[in-house]
N, CA, C and O of each residue as an XYZ file, in Angstrom:
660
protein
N       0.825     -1.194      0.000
C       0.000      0.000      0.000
C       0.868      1.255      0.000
O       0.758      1.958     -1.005
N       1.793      1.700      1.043
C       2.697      2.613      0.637
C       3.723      2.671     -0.565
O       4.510      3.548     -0.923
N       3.440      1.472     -1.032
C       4.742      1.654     -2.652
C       3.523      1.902     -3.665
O       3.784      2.366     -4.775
N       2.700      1.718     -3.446
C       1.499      2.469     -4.336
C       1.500      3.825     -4.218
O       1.957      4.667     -4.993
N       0.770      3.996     -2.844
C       0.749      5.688     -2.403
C       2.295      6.622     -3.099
O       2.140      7.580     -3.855
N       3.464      6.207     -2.744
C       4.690      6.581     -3.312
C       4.318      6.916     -4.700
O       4.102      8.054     -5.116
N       4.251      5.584     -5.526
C       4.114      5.315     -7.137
C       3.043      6.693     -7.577
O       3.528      7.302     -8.531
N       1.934      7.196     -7.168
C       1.005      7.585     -7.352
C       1.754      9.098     -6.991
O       1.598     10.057     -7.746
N       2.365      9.161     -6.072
C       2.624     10.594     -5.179
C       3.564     11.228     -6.244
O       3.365     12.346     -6.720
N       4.437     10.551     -6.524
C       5.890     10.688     -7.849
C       5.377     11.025     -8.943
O       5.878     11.802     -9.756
N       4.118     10.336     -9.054
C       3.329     10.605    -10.620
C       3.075     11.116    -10.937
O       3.171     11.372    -12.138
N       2.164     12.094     -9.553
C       1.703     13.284     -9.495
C       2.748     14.956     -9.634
O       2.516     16.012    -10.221
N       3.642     14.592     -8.977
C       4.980     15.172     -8.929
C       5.384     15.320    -10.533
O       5.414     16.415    -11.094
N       5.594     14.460    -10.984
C       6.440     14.663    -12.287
C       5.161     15.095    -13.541
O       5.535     15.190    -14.710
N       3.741     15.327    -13.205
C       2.988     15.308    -14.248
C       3.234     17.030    -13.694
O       3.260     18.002    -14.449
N       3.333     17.048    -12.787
C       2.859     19.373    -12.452
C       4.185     19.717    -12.849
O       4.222     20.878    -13.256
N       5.403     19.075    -12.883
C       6.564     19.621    -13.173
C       6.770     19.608    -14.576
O       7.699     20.226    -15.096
N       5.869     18.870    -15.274
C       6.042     18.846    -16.623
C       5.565     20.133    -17.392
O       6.121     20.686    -18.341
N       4.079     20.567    -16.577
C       3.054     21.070    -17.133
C       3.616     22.784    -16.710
O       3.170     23.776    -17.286
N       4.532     22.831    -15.739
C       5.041     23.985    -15.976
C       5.941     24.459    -16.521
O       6.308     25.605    -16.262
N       6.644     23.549    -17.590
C       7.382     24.144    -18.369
C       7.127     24.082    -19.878
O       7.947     23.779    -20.745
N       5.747     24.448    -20.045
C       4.948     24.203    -21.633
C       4.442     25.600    -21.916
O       3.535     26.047    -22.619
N       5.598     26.272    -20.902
C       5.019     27.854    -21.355
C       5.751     27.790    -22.808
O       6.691     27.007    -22.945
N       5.238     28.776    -24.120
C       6.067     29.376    -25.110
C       6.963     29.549    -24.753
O       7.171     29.750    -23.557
N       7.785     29.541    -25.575
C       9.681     30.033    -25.922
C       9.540     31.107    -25.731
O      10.418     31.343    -24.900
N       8.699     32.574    -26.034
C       8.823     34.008    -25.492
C       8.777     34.569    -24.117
O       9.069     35.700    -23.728
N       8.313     33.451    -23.415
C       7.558     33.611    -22.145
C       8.879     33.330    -21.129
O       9.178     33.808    -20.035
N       9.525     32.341    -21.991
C      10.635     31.573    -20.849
C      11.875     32.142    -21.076
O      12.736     31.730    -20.299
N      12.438     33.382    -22.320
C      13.957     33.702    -22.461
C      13.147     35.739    -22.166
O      13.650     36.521    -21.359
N      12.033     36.049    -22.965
C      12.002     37.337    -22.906
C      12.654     38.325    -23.958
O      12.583     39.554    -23.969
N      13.404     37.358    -24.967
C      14.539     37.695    -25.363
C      13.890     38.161    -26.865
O      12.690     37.885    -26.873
N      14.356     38.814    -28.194
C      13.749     38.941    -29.324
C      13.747     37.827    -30.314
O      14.932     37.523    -30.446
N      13.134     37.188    -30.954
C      13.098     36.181    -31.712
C      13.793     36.181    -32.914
O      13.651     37.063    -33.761
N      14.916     34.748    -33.080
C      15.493     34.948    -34.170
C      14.941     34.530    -35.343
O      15.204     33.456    -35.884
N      14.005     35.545    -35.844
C      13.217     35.208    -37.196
C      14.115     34.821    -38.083
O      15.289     34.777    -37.714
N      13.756     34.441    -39.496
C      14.316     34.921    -40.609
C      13.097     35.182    -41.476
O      12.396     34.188    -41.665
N      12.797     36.040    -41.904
C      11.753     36.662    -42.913
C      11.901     36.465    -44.299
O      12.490     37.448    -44.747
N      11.661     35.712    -45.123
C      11.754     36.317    -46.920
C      11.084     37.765    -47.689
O       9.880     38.023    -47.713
N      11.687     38.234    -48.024
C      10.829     39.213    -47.752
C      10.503     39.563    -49.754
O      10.984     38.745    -50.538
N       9.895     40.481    -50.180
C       9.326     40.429    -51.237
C      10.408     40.440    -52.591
O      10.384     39.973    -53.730
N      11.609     41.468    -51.556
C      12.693     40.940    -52.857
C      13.907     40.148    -52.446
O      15.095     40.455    -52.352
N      13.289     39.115    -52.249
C      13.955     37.670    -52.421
C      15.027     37.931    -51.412
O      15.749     36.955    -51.209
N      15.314     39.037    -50.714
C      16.232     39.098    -49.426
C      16.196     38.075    -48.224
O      15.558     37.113    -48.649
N      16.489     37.892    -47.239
C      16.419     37.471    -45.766
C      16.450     38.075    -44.944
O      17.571     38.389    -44.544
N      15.305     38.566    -44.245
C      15.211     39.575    -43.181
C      15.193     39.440    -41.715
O      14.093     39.479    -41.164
N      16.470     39.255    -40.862
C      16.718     38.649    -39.691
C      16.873     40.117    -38.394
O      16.751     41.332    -38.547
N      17.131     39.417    -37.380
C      16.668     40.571    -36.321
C      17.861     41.261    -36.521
O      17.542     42.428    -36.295
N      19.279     41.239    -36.866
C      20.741     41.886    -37.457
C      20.366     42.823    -38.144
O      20.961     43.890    -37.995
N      19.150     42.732    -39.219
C      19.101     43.917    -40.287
C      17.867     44.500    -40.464
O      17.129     44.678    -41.433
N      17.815     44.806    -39.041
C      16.656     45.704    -38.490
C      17.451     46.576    -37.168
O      18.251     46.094    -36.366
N      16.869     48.237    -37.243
C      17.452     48.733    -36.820
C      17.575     48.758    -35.145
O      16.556     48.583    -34.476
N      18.712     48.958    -34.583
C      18.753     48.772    -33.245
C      18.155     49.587    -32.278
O      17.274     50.317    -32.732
N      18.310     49.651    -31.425
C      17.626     50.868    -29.865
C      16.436     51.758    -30.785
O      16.303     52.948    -31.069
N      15.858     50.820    -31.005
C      14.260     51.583    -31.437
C      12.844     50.236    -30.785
O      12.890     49.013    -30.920
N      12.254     50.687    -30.421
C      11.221     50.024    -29.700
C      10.452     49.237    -31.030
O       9.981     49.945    -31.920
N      10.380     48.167    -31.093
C       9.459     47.374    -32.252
C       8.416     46.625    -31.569
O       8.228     46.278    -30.403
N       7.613     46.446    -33.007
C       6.601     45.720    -33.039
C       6.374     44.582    -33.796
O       5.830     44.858    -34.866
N       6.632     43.184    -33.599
C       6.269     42.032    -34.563
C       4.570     41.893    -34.670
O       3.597     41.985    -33.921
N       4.788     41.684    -35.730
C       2.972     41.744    -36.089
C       3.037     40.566    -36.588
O       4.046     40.547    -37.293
N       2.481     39.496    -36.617
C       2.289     38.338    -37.277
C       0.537     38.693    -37.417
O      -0.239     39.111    -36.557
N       0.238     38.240    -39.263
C      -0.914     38.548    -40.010
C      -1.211     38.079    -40.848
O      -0.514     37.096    -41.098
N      -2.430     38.373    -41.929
C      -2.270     37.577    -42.720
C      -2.753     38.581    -44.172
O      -3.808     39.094    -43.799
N      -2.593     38.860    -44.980
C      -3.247     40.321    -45.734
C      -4.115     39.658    -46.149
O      -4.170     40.182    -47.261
N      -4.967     38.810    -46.177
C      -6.313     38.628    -46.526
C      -6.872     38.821    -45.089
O      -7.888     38.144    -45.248
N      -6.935     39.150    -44.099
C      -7.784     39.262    -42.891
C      -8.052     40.284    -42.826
O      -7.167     41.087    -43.121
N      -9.390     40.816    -42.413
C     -10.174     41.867    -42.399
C      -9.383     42.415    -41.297
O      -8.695     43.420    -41.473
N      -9.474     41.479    -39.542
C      -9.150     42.354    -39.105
C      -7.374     42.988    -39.180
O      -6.911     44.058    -38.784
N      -6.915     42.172    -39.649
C      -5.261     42.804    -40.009
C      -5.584     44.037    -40.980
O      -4.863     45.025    -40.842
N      -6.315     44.070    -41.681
C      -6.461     45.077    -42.854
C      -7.052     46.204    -41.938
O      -6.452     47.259    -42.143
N      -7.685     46.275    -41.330
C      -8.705     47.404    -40.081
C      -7.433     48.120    -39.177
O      -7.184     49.287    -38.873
N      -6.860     47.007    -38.947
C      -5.139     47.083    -37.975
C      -4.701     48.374    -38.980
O      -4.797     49.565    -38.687
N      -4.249     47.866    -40.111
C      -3.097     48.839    -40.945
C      -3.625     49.731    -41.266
O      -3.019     50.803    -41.283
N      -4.835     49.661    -41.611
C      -5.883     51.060    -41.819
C      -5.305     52.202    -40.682
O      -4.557     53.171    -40.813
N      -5.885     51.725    -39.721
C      -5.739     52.220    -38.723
C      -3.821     52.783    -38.102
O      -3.601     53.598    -37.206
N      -3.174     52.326    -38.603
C      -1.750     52.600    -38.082
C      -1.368     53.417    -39.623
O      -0.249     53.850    -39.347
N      -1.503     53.635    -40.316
C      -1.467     54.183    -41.947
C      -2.065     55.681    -42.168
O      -1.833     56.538    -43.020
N      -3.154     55.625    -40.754
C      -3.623     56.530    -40.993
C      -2.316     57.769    -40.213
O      -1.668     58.709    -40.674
N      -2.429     57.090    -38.788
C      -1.722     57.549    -38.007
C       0.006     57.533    -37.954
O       0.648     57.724    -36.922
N       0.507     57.305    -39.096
C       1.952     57.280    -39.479
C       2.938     57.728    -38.704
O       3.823     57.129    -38.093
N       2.577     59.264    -38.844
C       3.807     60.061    -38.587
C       3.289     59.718    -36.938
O       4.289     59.525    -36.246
N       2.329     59.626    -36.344
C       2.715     58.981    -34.742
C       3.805     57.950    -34.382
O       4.669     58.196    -33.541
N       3.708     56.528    -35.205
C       4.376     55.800    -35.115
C       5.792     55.720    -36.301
O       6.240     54.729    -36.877
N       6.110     56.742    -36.349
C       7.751     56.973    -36.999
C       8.897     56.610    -35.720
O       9.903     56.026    -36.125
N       8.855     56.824    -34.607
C       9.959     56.312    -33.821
C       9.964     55.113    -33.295
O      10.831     54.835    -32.466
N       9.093     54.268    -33.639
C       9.062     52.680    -33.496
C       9.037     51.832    -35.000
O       8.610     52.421    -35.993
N       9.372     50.852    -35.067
C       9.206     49.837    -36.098
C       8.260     48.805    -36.063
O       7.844     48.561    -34.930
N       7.952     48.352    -36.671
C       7.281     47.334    -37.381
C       7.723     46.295    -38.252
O       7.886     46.459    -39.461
N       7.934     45.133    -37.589
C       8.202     43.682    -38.240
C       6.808     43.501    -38.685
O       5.941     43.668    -37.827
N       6.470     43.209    -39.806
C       5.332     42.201    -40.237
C       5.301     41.027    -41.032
O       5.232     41.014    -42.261
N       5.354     40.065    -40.299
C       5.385     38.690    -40.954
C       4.083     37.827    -41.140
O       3.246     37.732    -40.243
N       3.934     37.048    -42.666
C       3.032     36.519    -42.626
C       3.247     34.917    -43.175
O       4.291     34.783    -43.813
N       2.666     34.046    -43.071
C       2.760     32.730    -43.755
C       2.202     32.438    -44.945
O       2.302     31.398    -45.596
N       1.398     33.769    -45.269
C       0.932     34.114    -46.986
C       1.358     33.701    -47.910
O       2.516     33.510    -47.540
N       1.303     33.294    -49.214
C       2.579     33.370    -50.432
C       2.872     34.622    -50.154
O       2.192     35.312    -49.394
N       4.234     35.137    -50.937
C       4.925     36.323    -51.338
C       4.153     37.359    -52.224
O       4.343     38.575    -52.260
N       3.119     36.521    -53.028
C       2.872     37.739    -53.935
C       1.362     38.036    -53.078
O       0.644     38.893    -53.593
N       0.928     37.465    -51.986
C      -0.118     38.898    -51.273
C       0.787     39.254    -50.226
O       0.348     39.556    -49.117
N       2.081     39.245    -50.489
C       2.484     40.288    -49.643
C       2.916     41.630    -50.482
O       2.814     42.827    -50.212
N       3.569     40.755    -51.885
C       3.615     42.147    -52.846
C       2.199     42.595    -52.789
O       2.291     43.822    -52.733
N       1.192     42.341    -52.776
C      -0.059     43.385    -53.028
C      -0.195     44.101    -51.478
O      -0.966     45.026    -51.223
N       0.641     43.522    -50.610
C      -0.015     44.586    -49.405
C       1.183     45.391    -49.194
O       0.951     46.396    -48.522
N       2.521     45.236    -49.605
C       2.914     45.881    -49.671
C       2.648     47.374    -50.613
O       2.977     48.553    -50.477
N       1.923     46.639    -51.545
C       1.746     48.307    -52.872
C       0.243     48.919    -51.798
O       0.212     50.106    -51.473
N      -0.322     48.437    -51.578
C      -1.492     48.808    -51.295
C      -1.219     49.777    -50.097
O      -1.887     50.804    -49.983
N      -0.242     49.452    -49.209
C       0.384     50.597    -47.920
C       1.120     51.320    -48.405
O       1.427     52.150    -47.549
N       1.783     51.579    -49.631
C       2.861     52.048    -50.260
C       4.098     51.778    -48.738
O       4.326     52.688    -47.941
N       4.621     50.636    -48.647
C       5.357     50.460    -47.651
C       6.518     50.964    -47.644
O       7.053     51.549    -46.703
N       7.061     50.702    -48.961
C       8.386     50.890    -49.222
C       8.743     52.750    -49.228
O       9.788     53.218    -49.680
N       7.817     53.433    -48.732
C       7.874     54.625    -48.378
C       8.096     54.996    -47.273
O       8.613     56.102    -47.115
N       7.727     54.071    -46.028
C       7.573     53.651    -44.448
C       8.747     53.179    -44.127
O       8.773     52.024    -43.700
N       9.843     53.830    -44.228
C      11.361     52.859    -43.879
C      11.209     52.269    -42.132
O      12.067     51.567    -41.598
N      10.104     52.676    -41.541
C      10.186     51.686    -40.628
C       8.901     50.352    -40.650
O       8.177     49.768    -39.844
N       9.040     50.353    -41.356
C       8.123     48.812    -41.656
C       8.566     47.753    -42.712
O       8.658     47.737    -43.940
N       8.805     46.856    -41.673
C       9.644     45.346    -42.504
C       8.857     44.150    -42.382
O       8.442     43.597    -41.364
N       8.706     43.810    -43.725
C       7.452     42.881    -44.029
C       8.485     41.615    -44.865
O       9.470     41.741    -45.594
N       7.792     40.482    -44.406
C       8.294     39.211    -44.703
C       7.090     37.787    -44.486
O       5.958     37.659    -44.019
N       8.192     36.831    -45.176
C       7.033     35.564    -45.035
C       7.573     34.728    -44.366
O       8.541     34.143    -44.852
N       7.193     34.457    -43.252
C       7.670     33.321    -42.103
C       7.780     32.070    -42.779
O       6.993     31.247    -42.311
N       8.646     31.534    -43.939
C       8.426     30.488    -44.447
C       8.790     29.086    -43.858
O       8.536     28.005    -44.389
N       9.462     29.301    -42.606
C       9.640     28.031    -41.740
C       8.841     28.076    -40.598
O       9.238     27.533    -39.567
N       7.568     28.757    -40.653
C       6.426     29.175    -40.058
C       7.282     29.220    -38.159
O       6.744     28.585    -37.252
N       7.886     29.604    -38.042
C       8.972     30.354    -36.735
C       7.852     30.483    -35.566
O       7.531     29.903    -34.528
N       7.438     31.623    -36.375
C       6.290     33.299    -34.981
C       5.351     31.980    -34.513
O       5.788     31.570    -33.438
N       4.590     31.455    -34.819
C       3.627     31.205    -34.178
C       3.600     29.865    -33.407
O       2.689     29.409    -32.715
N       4.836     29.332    -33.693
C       5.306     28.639    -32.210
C       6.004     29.005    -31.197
O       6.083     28.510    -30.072
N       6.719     30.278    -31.851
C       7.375     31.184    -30.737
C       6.628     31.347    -29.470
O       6.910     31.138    -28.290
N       5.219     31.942    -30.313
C       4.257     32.855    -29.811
C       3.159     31.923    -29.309
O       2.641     32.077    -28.202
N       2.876     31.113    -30.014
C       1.680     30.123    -29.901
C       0.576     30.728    -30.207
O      -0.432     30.591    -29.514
N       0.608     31.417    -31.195
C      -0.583     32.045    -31.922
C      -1.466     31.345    -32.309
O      -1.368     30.194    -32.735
N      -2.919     32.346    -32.124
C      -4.043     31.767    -32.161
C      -4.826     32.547    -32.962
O      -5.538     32.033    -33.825
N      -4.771     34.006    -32.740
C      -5.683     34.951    -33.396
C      -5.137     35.925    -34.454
O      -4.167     36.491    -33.949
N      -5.324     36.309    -35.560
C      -4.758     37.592    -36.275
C      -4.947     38.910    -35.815
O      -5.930     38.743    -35.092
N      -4.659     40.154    -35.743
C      -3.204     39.954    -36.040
C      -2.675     40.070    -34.388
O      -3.304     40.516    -33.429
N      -1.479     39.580    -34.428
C      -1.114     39.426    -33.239
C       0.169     39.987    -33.166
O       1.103     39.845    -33.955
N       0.093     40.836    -31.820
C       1.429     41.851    -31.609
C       2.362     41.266    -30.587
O       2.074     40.428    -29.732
N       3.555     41.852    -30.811
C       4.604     41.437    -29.309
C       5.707     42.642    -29.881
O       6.375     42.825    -30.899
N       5.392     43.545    -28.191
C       5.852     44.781    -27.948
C       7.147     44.586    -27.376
O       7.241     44.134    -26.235
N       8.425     44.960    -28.236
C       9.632     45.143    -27.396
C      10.244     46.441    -27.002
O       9.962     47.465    -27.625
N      10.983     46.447    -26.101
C      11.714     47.879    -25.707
C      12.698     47.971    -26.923
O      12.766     47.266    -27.930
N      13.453     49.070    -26.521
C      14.739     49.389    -27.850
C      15.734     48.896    -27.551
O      16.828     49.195    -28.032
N      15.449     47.731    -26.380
C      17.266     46.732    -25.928
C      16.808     45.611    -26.178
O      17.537     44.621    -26.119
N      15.407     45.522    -26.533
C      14.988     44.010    -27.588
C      13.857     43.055    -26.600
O      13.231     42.058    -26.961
N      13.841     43.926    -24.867
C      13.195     42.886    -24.399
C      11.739     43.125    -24.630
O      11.060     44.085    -24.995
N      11.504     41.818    -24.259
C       9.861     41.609    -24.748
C       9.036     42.200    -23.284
O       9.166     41.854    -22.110
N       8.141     43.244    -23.938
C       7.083     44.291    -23.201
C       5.632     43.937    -22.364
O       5.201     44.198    -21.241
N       5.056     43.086    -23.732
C       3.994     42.406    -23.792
C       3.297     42.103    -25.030
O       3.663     42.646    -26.072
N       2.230     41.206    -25.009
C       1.507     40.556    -26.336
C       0.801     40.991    -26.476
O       0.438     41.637    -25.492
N      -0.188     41.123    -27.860
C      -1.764     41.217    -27.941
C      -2.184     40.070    -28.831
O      -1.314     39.464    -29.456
N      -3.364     39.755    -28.925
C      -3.668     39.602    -30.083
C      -5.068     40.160    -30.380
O      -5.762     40.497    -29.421
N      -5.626     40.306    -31.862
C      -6.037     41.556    -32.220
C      -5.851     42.914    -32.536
O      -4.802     43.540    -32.686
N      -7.183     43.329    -32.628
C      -6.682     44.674    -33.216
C      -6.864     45.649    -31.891
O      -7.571     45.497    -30.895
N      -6.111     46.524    -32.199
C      -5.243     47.337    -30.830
C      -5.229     49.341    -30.984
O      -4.346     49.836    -31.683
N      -5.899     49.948    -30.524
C      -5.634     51.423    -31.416
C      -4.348     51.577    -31.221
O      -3.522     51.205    -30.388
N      -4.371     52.493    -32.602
C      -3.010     53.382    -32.204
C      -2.797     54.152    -30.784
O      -1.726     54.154    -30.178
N      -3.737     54.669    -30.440
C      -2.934     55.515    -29.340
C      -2.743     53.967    -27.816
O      -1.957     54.123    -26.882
N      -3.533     52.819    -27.942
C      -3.279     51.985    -26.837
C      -1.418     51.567    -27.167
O      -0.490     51.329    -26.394
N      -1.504     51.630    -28.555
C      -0.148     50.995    -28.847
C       1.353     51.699    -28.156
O       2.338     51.268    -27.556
N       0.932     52.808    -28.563
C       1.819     53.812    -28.263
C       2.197     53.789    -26.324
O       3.248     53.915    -25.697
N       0.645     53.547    -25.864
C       0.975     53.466    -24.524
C       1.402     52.210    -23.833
O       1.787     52.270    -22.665
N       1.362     51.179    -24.423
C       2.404     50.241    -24.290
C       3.762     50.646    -23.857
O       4.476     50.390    -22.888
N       3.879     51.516    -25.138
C       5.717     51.637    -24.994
C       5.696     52.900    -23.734
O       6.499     52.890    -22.801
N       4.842     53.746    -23.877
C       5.284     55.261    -23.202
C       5.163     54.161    -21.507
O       5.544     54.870    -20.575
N       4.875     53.162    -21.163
C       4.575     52.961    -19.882
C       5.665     52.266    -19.112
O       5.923     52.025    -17.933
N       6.233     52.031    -20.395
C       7.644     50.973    -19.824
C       9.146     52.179    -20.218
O      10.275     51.892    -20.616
N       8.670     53.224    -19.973
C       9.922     53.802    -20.524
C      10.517     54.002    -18.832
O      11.629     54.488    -18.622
């Protein structure tokens, strides 16, 4: 009876010790994710060639989603607010609706917005994504702030960062 009770007690033991370490990979380093992005001209867009001590935003999306499209509406409008932060946007899309969302934002005018295709689908096991579009707020030394997912106003966005300064 006690090498049961034991057997059972251990079991119990090693099933809660398991179950607390099934947090995401973002949750457990804090650290910025080493993407690699493809991005529309056939480049590789890694966290190295994106600019440093500036507060970013990874957006994982999809440009056929309404609400990602409501998202950029909404941050497109408000531009010149968000000029001292960046924007990663990665999607698992083909490349060519990212060429159309790229023309459609005129992005390549936005030197802080870097758009790519997660083609070893990376973000959303990072993240363990569930919903579009989904944010993860870093400081300008790379650590991770906090998540969203959904759509988020501009001015909540902004206070993300103004709260951790």
């Amino acid at each position: 009876m006690k090498i049961r009770l034991l057997v059972l007690f251990v079991g119990l033991l090693s099933i809660s010790a398991f179950s607390q370490n099934e947090q995401p990979v973002f949750k457990q380093s804090k650290e910025f994710p080493a993407f690699a992005l493809l991005q529309v001209n056939k480049t590789i867009l890694t966290p190295a060639k994106i600019k440093k001590n500036v507060p970013t935003v990874i957006i994982y999306f999809s440009p056929g989603c309404e609400h990602c499209l409501h998202q950029m509406d909404s941050m497109m409008k408000r531009s010149a607010d968000l000029k001292k932060y960046q924007f990663v946007m990665a999607t698992y899309q083909p490349i060519e609706e990212l060429v159309d969302f790229n023309r459609k934002y005129q992005l390549t005018k936005h030197s802080n917005f870097y758009t790519g295709r997660d083609t070893n689908y990376y973000l959303p096991s990072f993240y363990q994504i569930r919903n579009f579009p989904y944010m993860a707020f870093y400081d300008k030394a790379g650590k991770l702030l906090s998540t969203f997912e959904g759509n988020m106003s501009v001015d909540n966005m902004i206070k993300r960062f103004n709260k951790h300064i």
